[in-house]
C-alpha positions as CSV (number, residue, x, y, z in Angstrom):
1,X,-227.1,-76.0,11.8
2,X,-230.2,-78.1,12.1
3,X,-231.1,-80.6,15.5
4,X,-230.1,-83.4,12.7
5,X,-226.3,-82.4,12.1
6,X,-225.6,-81.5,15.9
7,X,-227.5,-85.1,16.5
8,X,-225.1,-86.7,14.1
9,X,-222.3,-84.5,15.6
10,X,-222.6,-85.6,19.1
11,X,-222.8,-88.8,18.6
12,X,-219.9,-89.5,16.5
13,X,-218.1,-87.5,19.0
14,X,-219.7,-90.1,21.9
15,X,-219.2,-93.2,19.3
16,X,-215.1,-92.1,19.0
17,X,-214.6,-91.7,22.5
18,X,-216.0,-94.5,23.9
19,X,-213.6,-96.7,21.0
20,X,-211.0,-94.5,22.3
21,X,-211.0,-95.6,26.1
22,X,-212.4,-99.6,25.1
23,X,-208.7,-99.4,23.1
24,X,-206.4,-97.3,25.5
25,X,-208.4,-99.9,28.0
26,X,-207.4,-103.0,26.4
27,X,-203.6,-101.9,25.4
28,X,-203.4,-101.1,28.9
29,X,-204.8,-104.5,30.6
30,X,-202.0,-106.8,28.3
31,X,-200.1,-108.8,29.9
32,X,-196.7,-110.4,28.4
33,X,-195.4,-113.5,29.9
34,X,-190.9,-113.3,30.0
35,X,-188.8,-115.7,31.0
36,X,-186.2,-114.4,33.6
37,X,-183.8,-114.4,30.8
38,X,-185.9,-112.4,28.4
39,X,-186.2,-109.5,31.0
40,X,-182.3,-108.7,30.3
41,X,-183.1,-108.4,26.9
42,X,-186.2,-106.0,26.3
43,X,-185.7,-102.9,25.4
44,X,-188.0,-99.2,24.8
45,X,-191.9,-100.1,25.3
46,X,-191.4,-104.0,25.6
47,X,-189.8,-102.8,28.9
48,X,-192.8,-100.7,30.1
49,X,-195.3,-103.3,29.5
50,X,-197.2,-105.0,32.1
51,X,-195.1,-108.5,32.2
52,X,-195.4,-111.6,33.3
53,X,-192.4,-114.0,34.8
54,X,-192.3,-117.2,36.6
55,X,-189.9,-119.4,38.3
56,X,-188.8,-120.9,41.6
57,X,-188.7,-118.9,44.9
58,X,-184.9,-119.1,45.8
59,X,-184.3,-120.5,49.7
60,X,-184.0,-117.8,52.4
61,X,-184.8,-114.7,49.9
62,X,-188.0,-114.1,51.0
63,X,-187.7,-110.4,53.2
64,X,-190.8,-109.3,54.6
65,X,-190.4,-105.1,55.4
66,X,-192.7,-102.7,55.7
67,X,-195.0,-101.7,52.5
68,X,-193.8,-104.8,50.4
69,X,-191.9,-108.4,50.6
70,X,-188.9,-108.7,48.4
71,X,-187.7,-111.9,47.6
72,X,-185.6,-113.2,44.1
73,X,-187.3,-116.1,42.0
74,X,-184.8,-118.3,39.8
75,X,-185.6,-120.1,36.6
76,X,-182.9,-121.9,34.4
77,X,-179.9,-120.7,36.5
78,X,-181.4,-116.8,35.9
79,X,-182.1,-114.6,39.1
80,X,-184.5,-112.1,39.0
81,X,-185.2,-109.6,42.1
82,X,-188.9,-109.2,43.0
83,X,-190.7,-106.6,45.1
84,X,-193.9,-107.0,45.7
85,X,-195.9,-104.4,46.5
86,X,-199.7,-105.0,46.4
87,X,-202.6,-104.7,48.8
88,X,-203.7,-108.6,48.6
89,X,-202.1,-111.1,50.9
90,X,-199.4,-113.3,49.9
91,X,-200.8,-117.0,49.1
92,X,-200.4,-119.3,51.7
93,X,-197.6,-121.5,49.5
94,X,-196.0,-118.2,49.1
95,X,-192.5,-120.4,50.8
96,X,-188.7,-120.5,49.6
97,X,-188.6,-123.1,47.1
98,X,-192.3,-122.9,45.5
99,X,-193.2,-122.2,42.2
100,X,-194.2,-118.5,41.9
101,X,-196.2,-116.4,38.9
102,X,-194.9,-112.5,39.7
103,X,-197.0,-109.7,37.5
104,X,-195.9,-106.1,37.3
105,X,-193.2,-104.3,36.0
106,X,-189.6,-104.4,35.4
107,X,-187.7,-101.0,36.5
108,X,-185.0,-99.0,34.5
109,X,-182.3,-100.3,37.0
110,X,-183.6,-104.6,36.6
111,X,-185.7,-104.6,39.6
112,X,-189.5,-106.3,39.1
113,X,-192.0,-104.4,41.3
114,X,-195.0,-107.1,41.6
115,X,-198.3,-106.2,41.8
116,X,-199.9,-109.9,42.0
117,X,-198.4,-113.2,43.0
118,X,-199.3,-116.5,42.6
119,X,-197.6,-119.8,44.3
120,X,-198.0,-122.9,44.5
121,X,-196.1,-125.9,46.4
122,X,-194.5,-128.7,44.3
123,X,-194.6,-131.0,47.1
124,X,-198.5,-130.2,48.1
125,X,-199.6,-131.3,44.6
126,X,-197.9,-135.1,44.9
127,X,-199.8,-138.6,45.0
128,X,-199.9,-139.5,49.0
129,X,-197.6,-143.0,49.6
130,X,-199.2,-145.9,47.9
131,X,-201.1,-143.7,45.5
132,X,-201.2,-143.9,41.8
133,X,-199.2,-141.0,40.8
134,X,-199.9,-139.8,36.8
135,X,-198.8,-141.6,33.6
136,X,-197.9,-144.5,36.4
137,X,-198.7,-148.3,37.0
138,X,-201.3,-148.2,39.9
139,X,-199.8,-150.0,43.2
140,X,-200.1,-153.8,44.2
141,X,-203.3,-154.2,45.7
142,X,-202.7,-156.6,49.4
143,X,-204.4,-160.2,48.8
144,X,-207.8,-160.3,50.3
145,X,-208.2,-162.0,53.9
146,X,-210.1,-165.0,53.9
147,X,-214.0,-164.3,55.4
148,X,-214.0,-166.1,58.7
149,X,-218.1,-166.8,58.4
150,X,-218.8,-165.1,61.6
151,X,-220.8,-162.6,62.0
């Protein structure tokens, strides 16, 4: 064979391997966002994908042991049981009640294994007293103080 065949050889085998990982890289980094409902539901390889669920963090759930924090979120009346189980610290909002964003997987027996979590606080995120909060009238402003003329 001449140095032009094995040249067109090698690199289609280069060219097809390097689509090969870019796809089995891509298919691998999806992420599907579920409702806590919805987990219930999915079935074969909708099950082994990498998901996505949010909802509220229920009071007095969160259990922190050794290796992982468990703790169950609750959207629409739905319960789902968390454990996550990744190497960055929980957020700081990370508190019963707040809003949380869980991403991993869901287990054969309904358990979600978490690998990132996201939270936020409802109540952090308000207008202070007296301030305009959004889509509402802006306060009463007080009626100015006469100046006095001194100085």
């Amino acid at each position: 064979m001449n140095k032009a065949g094995k040249f067109a050889i090698a690199s289609a085998f280069i060219l097809g391997t390097l689509g090969w990982l870019g796809w089995v890289g891509v298919s691998e980094s999806k992420t599907y966002y579920h409702t806590v409902q919805e987990l219930s539901t999915l079935e074969g390889s909708a099950a082994r994908h990498r998901i996505r669920v949010g909802g509220d963090i229920q009071s007095g759930s969160i259990k922190r042991l050794p290796g992982r924090v468990d703790f169950v979120i609750e959207q629409e009346g739905h319960k789902l049981n968390v454990s996550y189980v990744g190497r960055d610290p929980l957020p700081d909002t990370f508190v019963d009640g707040a809003q949380a964003l869980v991403e991993g997987k869901k287990m054969p027996d309904g358990h979600f294994v978490a690998e990132q979590v996201q939270a936020k606080c409802a109540s952090k995120y308000e207008a202070a007293p007296g301030q305009k909060k959004p889509g509402e009238a802006a306060p009463p402003e007080r009626p100015a103080t006469p100046a006095t003329g001194k100085s």
